[in-house]
C-alpha positions as CSV (number, residue, x, y, z in Angstrom):
1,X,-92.5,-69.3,45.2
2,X,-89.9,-67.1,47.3
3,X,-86.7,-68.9,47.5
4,X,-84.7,-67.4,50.9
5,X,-81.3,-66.9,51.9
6,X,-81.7,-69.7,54.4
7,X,-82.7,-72.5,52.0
8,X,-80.1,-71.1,49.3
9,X,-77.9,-71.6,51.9
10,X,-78.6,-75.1,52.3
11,X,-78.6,-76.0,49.0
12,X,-75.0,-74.5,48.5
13,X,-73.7,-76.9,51.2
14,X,-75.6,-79.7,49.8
15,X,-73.8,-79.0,46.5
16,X,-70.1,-78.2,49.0
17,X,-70.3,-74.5,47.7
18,X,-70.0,-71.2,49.3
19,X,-71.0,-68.1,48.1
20,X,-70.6,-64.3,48.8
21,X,-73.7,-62.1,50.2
22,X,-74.6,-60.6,46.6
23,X,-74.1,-64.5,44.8
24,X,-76.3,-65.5,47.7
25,X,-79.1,-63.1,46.9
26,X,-78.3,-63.4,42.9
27,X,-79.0,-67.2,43.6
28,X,-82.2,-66.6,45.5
29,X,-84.0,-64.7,42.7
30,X,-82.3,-67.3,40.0
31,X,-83.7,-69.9,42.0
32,X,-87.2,-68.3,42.7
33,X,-87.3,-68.2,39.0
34,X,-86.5,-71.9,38.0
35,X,-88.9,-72.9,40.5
36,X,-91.8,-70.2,39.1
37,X,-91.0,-72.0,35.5
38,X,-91.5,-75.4,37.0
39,X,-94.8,-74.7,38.6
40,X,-96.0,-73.1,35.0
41,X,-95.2,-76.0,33.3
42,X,-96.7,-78.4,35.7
43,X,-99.8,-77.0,35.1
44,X,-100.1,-78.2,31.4
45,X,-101.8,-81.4,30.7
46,X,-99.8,-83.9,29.6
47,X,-102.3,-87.2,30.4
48,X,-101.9,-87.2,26.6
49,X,-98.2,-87.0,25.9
50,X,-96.3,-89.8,25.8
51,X,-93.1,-90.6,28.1
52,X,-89.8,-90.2,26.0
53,X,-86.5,-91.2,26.4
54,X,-85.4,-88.3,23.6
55,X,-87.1,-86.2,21.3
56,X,-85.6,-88.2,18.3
57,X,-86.9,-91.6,17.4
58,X,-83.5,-93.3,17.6
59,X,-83.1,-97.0,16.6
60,X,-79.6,-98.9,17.1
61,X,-78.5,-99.9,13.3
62,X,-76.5,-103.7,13.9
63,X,-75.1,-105.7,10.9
64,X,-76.0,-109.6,11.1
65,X,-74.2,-111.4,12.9
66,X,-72.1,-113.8,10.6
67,X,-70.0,-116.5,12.5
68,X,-66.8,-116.4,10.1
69,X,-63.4,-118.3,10.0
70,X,-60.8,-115.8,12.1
71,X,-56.7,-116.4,12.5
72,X,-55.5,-119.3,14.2
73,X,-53.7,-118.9,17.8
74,X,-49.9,-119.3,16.0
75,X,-51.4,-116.9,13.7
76,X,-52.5,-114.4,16.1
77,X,-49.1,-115.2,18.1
78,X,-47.1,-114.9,14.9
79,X,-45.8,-111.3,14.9
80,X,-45.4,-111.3,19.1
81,X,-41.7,-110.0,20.1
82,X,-42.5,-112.9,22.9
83,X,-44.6,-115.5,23.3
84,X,-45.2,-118.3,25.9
85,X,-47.4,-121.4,26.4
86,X,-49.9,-119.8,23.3
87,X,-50.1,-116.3,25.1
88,X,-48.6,-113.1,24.4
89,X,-45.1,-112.7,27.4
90,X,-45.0,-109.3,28.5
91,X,-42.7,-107.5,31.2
92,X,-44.7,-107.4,34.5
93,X,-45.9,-103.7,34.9
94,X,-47.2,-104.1,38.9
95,X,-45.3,-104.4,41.5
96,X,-47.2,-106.0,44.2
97,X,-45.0,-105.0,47.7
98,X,-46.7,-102.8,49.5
């Protein structure tokens, strides 16, 4: 499949791209190419392959989930330079006049 100026053109401001006379005809024939690849491969039978995510089996590896004792609140709160009413105090970082 011939890919012309005109629809190279179109793709580049699709994409918000500009390109000279020689990228534009560069582009074409790169284009022309991908496409001819595409078409190749869509002609192999894949009724047999199955879908895939990735070509790796991957599996997610998770630890059990134990419920354990954690630190209190005043524990937690122990080493804060400030704290009020069983929260951490810090300076107020956004100013909200605008």
């Amino acid at each position: 499949m011939l890919i012309n100026l005109e629809e190279v053109d179109k793709i580049a401001h699709l994409a918000k791209l500009s390109f000279s006379n020689n990228e534009r005809e560069t582009l074409a024939v790169q284009l022309a190419n991908i496409v001819e690849y595409m078409e190749k491969l869509d002609e192999l039978d894949t009724s047999d392959v199955k879908p895939t995510s990735h070509v790796l089996d991957l599996k997610n590896v998770f630890r059990e989930d134990i419920v354990e004792n954690w630190l209190t609140q005043a524990e937690v709160l122990q080493n804060a330079p400030v704290a009020k009413k069983g929260y951490f105090s810090v300076p107020k970082v956004i100013n909200n006049t605008m």
